[in-house]
N, C-alpha and C positions, 0 to 999 in steps of 0.2 A: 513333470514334477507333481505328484499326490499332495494336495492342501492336507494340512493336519491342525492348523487354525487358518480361521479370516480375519486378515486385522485390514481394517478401512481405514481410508487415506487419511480423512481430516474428520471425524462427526465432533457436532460441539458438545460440550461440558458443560454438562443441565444437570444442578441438583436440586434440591424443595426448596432450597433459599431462591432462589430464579422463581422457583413453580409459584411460591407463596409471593412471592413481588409481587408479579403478573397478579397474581388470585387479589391481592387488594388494590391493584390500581382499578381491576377490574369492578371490584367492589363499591369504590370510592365514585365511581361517576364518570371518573377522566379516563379518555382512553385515547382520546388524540391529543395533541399539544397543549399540555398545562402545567402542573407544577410540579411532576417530577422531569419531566426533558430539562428544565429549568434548575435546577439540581443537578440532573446531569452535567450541565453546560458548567456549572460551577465545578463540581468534582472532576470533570478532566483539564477543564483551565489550570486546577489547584495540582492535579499529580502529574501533568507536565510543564508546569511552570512558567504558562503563556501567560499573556495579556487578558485574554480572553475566548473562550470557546462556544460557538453556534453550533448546536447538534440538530442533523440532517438525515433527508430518508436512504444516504450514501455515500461512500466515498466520491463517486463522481460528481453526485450533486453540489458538493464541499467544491472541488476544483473548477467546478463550472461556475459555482458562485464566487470563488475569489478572482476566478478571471471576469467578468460580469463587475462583479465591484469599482475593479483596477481599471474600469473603462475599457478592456482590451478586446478589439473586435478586427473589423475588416479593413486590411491595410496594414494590418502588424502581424507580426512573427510570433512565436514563442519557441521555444527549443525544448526537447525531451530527447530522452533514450530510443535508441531502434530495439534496444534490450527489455522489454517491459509489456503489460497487457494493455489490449486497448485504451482500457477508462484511463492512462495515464496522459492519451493525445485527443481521443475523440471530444473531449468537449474544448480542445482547442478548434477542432472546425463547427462545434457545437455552437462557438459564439463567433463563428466568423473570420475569425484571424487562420495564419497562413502556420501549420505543423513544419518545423525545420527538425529532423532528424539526426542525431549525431551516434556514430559507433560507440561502440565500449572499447575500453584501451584493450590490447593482446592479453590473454589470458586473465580477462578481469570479468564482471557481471556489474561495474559501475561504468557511466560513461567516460570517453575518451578525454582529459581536463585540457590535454594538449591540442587537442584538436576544436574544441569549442569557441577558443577565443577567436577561430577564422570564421566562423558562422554568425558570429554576432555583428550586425549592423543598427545600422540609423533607424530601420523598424523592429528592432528585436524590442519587447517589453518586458517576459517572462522567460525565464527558464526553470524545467519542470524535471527536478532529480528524483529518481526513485530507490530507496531503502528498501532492495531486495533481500527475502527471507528476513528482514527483521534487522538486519545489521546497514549505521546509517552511511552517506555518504560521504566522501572526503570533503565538508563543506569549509575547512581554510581553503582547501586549494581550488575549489570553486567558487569562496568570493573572493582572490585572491584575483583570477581569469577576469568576473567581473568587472574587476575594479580597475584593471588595466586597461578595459575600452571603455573608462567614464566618458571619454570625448565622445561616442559614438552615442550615447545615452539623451532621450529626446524625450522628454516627459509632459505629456498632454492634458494632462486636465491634477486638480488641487491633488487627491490620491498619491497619483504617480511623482506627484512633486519634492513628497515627504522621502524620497531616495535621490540616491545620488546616482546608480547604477540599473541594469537593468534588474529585476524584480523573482527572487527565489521562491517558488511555493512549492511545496516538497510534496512528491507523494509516497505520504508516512504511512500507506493503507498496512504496511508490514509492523512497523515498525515501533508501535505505542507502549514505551519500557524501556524502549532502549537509553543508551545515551552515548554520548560523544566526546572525548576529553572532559567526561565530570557533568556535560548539560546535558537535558534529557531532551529526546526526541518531543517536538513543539516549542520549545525554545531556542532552537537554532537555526532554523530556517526564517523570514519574513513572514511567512504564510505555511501552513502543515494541514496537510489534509490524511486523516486517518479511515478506517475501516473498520465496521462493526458488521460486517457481515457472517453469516454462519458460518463460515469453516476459516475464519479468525481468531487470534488467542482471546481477544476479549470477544462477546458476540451481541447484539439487541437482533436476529435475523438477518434486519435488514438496516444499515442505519452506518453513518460515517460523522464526520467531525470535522468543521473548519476551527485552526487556533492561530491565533497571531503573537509576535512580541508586540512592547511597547516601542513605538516609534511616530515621528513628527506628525499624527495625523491626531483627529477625535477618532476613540476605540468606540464612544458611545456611538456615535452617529452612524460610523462602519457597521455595528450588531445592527442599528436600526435598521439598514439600509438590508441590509442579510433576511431580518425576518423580513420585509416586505416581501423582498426576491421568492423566498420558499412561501409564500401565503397570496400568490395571487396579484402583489403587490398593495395587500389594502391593510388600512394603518390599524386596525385591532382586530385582535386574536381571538379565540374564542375563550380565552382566559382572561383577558381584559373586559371583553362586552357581557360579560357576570356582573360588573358591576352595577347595582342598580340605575337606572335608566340611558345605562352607556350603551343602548343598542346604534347608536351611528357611528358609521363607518365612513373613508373616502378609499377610493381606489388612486393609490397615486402615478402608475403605470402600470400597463398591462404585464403581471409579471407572471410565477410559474407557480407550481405546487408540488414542494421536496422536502416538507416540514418533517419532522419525529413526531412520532407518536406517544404518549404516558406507557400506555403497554411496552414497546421498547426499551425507554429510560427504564421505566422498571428493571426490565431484566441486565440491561446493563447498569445500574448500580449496584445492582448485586453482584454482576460477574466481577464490578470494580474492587467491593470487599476485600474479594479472593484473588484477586488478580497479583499480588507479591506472592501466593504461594504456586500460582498457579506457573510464573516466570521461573519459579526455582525449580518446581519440576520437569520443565523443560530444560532446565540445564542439566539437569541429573542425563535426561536421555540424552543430550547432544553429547559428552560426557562416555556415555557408553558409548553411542555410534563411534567416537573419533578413536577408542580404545580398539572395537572391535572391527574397526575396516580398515586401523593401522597396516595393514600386512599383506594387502588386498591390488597397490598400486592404484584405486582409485585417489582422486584428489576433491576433498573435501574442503567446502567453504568454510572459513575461520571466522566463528560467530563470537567469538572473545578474546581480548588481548591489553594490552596497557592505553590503548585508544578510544577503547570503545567497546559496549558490554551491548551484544545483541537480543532482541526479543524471542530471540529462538522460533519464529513464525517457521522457516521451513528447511529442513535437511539437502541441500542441494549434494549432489556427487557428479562427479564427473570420470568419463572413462579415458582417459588419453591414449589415444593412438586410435581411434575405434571408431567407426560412425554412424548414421543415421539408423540402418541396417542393424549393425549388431546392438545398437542400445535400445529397437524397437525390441528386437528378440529376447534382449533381457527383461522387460515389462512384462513381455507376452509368458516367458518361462516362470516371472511371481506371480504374477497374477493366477497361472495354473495351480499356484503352490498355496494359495488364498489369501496372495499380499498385496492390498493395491495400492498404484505408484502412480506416479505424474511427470510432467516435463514443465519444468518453467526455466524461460517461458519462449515459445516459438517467435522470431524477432517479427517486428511489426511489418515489412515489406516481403514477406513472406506471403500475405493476404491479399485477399483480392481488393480490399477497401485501400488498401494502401499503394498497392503497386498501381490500382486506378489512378491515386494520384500521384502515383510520377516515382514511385520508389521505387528501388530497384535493388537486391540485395546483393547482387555483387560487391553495390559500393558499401556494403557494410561487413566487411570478411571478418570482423572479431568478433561479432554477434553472433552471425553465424556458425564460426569455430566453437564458441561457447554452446549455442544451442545443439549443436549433430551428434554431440556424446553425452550433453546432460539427462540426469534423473533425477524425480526427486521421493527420495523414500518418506511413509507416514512419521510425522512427529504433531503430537497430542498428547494431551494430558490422561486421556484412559486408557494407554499402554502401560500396561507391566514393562517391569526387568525382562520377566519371561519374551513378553510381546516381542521387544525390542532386538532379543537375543534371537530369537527365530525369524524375524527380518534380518538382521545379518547372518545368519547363515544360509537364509533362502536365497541373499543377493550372493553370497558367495559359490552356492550351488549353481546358480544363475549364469556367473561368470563363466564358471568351469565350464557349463553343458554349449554356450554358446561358443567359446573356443572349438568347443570339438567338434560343431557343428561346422565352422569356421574352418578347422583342418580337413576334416572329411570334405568339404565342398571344392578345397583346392589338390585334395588326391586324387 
């Protein structure tokens, strides 16, 4: 198939308002953690409707620090998806605690609700849901699973005490926009952890978000406890020790270094400005996509509905009937055509870091089923109409040539 355009998968959406942030924090003196991250933290607290939000050099760094906060190490559990990228499980063995894996239900990309409640034990602390593409998860019917094995629920230190169940931190790295019967993704989970990374609808490069609701703890003490975590563990900042003669410091445990930068914030409050109009035209293209692969027999993820109004992070499609094999070949035929595509996401016992520890994908056959025919076509904000229309019709082209390839192979 001859390219006649290249449209790339994800690149972010940089304009002078971004360029000129950067150019004045640049300006300004501050370029590691000072007062605009601190702004930040305010501006995404306020437009997802948390308690409170700590901004970080990551999404993972976010979910490594709320498990780290919550006490949660060695000798406890946490549960997540087999359906999701790494950084959704590794910093549970990052801090020690024991990754319990659960399938997705049969033809779904969320995990299994039915099947969760038999995983959860006397050491389970956490369970860690992922909001893929942008659209969130069913969380009634996941605190609902919760809430039926309070018995089993064993809460170890002040934290973990302020709940009554085991402990929701969500990974919202898709998902910042969305919302879920009316609440907006950060307020409905316990813990939300987002993503600012570059090929995310909002972007600082590199850089993610821990948010919390309000509930039975100090939110203050929790932030405090957060900046030590990303600074080393020592109690002032290089924004506090400006103050005249407040150069002393104490280290109060040996902690890490996963702070944001001003450069960053910068450019994520600017991307935040834009960020309502940047959600609309995502929906504009999902909109087209669903208009123009009606006809196609692929099956398209539903990113809006009277439940819940998704981020439009990413175009999943899937091929039914079809598998590993022929949906490699469909990549291979747009990519020829100058359109590139992706797979989300390959299930986590697939890998070798996983099946090290003990996984084994057989026992995960809905993941699997999802993953062997999934693609995922570019959705961004610097698509045309045009862009958009010549992706569907190169996946259409696509379909066609691989069929035929498909029948010639069997004649």
């Amino acid at each position: 198939m001859e390219a006649t355009r290249h449209i790339s998968f994800s690149p972010p959406d940089i304009t002078e308002a971004e360029i000129d942030a950067v150019a004045e924090a640049l300006r300004s003196g501050w370029i590691t953690t000072g007062p605009k991250t601190k702004e930040l933290e305010l501006s995404i607290a306020a437009y997802t409707k948390a308690t409170k939000a700590v901004c970080l050099s990551s999404a993972t760094a976010a979910l490594e620090c709320a498990l780290r906060a919550l006490g949660i190490g060695p000798g406890d559990e946490v549960i997540t998806s087999a359906y999701t990228y790494t950084a959704s499980c590794s910093p549970i063995c990052h801090v020690g605690a024991t990754p319990v894996l659960v399938d997705t239900a049969p033809g779904s990309y969320e995990m299994n609700y039915a099947e969760l409640g038999d995983l959860i034990t006397e050491r389970t602390k956490a369970v860690i849901p992922v909001d893929i593409a942008g659209r969130m998860c069913d969380y009634d019917r996941l605190t609902g699973v919760l809430l039926t094995k309070k018995a089993l629920w064993h809460p170890e230190n002040e934290l973990q005490r302020a709940f009554d169940r085991v402990i929701i931190v969500a990974d919202a790295a898709h998902s910042l926009g969305a919302d879920y019967h009316g609440r907006a993704s950060g307020s409905v989970a316990d813990f939300t952890t987002f993503s600012f990374h570059a090929v995310k609808n909002l972007t600082t490069a590199e850089g993610g978000a821990l948010v919390w609701r309000e509930g039975g703890f100090d939110s203050e003490a929790l932030y405090r406890d957060l900046m030590l975590q990303s600074l080393h563990g020592q109690t002032k900042d290089a924004l506090a020790k400006t103050k005249v003669g407040a150069w002393e410091y104490d280290i109060a445990f040996p902690g890490w270094k996963c702070n944001m930068t001003d450069i960053q914030a910068a450019m994520g409050l600017a991307q935040l400005t834009r960020y309502p109009k940047l959600l609309a035209r995502r929906r504009e293209i999902i909109m087209r996509y669903e208009a123009g692969l009606a006809e196609t027999g692929a099956c398209v993820l539903k990113h809006f509905g009277d439940w819940a109004n998704s981020s439009g992070h990413l175009m999943l499609v899937r091929l039914p009937g079809k598998d590993e094999a022929f949906r490699n070949r469909v990549i291979e035929l747009m990519a020829e055509a100058g359109v590139a595509t992706n797979v989300h996401y390959k299930p986590l016992p697939l890998f070798t870091a996983y099946r090290t520890l003990g996984f084994d994908i057989a026992d995960f056959p809905n993941a699997y089923a999802q993953y062997r025919n999934e693609i995922t076509l570019p959705l961004h904000t610097l698509l045309s109409d045009e862009d958009v229309d010549y992706v569907i019709g190169t996946f259409k082209r696509a379909l066609e040539a691989a069929d035929e390839q498909d029948t010639r192979g069997r004649g």
